[in-house]
C-alpha positions in Angstrom: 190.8 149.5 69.3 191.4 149.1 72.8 193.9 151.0 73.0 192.5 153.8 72.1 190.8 155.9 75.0 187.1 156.2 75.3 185.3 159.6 74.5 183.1 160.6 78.2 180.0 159.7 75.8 181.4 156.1 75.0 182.0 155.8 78.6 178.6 156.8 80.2 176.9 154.7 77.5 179.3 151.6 78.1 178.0 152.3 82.0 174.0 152.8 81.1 174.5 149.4 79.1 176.2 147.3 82.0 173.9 148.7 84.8 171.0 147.6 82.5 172.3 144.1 81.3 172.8 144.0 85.5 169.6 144.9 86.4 168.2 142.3 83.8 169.9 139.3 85.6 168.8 140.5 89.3 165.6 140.1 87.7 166.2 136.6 85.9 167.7 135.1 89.2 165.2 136.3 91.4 162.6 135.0 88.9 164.9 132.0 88.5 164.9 131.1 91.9 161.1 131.6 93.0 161.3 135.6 93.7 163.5 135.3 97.4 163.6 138.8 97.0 160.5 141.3 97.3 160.2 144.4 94.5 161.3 146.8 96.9 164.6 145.0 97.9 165.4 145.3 93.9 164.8 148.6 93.7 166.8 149.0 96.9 169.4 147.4 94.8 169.2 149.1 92.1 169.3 152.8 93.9 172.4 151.6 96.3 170.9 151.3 99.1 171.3 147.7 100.0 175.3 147.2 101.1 176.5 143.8 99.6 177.5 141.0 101.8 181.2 141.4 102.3 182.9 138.7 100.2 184.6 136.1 102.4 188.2 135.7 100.7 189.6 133.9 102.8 186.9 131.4 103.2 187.1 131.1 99.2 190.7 130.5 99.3 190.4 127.3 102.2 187.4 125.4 100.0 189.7 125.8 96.7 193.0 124.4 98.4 190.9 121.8 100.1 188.3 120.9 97.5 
């Protein structure tokens, strides 16, 4: 099955699904960790128009060989 390639439908509905089950746990976590984050900075999330934090690799890779 997963070889086989997905039809343009399969693929938007595989995206709808993730961007919802995404949007779900932004919503958990904030609730999860006493709303840090105001309804409009979700929907600014949600519409792209917050830029993530660049990921620190680098950083990531010193605290694993170090502990």
């Amino acid at each position: 099955m997963n070889d086989e390639p997905l039809s343009d439908h399969d693929f938007e509905l595989k995206t709808e699904l993730v961007q919802e089950q995404l949007r779900a746990r932004i919503k958990m976590q904030n609730e999860e960790f006493s709303f840090p984050l105001t309804n409009e900075r979700v929907e600014g999330i949600y519409n792209g128009d917050i830029n993530p934090k660049p990921f620190d690799f680098e950083k990531a890779e010193a605290m694993i060989d170090h502990g």
